[in-house]
C-alpha positions in Angstrom: 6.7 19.0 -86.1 5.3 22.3 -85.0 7.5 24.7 -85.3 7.4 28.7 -83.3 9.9 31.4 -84.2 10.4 34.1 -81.2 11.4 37.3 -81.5 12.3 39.8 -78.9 12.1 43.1 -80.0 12.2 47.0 -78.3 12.3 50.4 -80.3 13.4 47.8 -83.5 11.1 49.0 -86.2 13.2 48.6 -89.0 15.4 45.8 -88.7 12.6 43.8 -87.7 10.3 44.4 -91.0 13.6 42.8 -92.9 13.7 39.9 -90.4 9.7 39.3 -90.8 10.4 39.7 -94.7 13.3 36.9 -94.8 11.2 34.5 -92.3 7.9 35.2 -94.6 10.7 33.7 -97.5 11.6 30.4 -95.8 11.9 27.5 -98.0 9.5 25.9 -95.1 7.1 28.1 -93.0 6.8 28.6 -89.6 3.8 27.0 -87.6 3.9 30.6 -86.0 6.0 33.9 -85.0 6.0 35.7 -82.3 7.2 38.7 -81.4 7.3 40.3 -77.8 7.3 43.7 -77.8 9.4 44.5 -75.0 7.6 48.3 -73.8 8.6 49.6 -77.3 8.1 53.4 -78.0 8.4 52.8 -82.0 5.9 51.2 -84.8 7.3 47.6 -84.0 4.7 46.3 -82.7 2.4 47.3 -86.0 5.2 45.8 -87.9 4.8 43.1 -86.2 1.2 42.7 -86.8 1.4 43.8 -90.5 4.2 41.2 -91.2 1.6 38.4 -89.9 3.1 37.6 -86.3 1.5 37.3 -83.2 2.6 40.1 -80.5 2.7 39.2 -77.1 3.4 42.6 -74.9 6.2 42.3 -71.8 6.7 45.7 -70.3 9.2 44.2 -67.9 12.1 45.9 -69.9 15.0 43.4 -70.5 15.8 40.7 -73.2 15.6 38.0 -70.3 12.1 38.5 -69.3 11.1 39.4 -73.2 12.5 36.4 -74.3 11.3 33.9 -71.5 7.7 35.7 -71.9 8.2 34.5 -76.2 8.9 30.9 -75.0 6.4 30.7 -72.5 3.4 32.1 -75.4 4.8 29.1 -77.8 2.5 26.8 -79.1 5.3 25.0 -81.2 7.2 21.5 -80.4 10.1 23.5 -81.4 11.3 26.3 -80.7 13.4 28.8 -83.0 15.1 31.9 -81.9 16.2 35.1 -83.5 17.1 38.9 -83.0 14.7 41.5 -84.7 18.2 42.7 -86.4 18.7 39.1 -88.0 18.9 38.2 -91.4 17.9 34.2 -91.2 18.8 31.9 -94.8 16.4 30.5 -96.3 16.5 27.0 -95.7 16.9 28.0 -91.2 13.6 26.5 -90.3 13.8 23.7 -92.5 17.3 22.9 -91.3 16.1 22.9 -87.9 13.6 20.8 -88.5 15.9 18.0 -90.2 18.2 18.2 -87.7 15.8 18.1 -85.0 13.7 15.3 -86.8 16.4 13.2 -87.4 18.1 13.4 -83.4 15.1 12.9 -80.9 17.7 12.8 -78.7 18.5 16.9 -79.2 17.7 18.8 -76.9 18.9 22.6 -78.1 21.4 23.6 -80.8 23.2 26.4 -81.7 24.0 28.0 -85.3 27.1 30.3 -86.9 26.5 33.8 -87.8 28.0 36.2 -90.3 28.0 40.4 -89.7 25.7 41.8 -93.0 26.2 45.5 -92.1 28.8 47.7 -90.5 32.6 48.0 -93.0 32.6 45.4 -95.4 36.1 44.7 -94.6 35.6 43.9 -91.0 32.8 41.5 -91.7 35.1 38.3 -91.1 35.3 39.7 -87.7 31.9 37.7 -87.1 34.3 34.5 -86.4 36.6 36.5 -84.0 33.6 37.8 -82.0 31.3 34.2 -81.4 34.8 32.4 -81.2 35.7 34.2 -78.2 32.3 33.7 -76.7 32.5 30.3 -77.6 35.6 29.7 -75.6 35.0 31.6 -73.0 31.1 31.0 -72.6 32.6 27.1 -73.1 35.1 27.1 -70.4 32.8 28.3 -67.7 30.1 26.0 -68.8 31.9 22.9 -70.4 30.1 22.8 -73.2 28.8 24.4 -76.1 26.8 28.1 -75.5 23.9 28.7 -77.0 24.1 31.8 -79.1 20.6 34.0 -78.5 20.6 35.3 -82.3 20.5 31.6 -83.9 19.3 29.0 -81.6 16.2 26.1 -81.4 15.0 23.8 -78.5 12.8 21.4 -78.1 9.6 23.1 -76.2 10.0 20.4 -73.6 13.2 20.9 -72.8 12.0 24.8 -72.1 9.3 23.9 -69.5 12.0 21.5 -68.0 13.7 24.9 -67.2 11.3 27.9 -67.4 11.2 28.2 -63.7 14.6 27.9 -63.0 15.9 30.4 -65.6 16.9 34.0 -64.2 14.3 36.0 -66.4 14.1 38.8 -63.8 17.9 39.0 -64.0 17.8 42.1 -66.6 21.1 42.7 -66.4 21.9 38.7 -67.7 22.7 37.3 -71.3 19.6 35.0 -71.4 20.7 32.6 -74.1 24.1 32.4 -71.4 21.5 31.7 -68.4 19.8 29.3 -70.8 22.7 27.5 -71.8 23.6 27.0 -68.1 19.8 25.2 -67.5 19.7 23.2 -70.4 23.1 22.3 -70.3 22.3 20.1 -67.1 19.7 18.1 -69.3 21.9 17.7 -72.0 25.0 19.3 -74.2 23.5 21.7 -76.6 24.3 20.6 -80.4 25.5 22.6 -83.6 22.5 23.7 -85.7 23.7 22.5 -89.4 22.9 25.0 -92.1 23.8 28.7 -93.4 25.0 30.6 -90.9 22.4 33.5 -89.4 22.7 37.2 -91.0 23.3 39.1 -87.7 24.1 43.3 -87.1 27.4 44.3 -86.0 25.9 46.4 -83.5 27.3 44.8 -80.6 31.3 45.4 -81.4 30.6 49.0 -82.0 32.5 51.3 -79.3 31.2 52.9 -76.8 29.2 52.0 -73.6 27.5 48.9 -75.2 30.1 46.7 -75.8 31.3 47.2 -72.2 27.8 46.5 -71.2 27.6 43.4 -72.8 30.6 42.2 -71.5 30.1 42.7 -67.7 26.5 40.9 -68.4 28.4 38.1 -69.5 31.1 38.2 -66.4 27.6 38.4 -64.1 25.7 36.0 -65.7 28.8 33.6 -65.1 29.1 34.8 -61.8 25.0 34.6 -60.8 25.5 30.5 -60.7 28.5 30.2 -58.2 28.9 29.0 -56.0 27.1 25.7 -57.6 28.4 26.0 -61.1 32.0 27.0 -60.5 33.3 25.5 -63.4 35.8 22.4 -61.9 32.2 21.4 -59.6 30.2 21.8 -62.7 32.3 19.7 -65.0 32.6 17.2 -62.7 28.8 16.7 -62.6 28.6 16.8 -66.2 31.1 14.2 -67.4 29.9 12.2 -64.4 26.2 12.1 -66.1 27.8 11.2 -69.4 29.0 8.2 -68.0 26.0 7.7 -66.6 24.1 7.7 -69.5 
């Protein structure tokens, strides 16, 4: 199996020469990495380059479009995906592959995470925040979310959905958007293994976290009236009987 490793990245210089670093450790390679340098005004892009990835530019500013452009430019049968401020184990692409190797019928899968900055003492907070995005991403899609800092999919099951996918929709959580698409094909699975090293960035106060919840509430909101969660579910467990 072929596997490609994308990266999003803008004005991440640093954190991303520690994520190149940990992916250069994997117990198996990766066929490939790429990172998208999304209009960056920093040295990532050279730090991508020197760490041995491919760089595929996307000046359309926004993690959706960055992200899509990463999946599009992969040559892989799989699919990994990561922040440029993650910390992945050493045994992630491996993992993936097993998991993916072993269930043909897998589509996507999602992995655990665990903060490795911020006050050591609020680390455990990492299950507080993907719990409640679990269970609320969950309810509105009934089923599991994929989680944009640790996730794989088959690279079929992204050109089932690449045009359907709201990658002009800046102001979106793509991995949310994502989950939406594939989840029509199929329930996204755990990903087994470590969990992912991830920054604590996104609790910090301030205009950020607020951000990132109203891109949630709108990404939710961008697939009513069709995906209203009672008509959505409905569909869903009536292809599970189906199949």
């Amino acid at each position: 199996m072929r596997i490609s490793v994308v990266i999003p990245v803008r004005d991440d210089a640093a954190p991303l020469e520690r994520c190149l670093t940990a992916l250069r450790d994997q117990t198996r390679a990766p066929d490939e990495v790429i990172v998208v340098d999304n209009a960056s005004s920093d040295g990532s892009a050279a730090i991508a380059m020197s760490g041995g990835a491919r760089v595929v530019r996307c000046t359309e500013v926004g993690i959706p479009p960055a992200a899509a452009a990463g999946y599009d430019a992969a040559a892989g049968d799989l699919i990994l995906r990561l922040d440029a401020d993650c910390v992945p184990p050493p045994t992630w692409v491996h993992d993936a592959e097993s998991q993916f190797l072993q269930c043909p019928d897998l589509l996507a899968a999602t992995g655990s995470a665990r903060f490795t900055d911020g006050p050591r003492a609020l680390r455990w907070t990492s299950a507080v925040y993907l719990g409640g995005y679990g269970l609320a991403a969950g309810a509105a899609l009934g089923h599991r979310p994929l989680f944009g800092s640790n996730l794989a999919m088959r690279a079929d099951a992204w050109r089932s959905v690449r045009a359907e996918v709201h990658r002009h929709h800046t102001e979106t959580h793509d991995d949310l958007d994502l989950s939406y698409h594939l989840g029509r094909l199929g329930s996204p699975g755990r990903l087994r293994g470590a969990p992912m090293g991830i920054s604590m960035r996104p609790l910090w106060p301030g205009r950020g976290f607020r951000r990132r919840v109203r891109r949630g509430f709108d990404t939710v909101v961008l697939h009513w009236p069709d995906d209203f969660p009672p008509w959505r579910w409905r569909r869903l467990r009536a292809r599970r009987f189906a199949d």
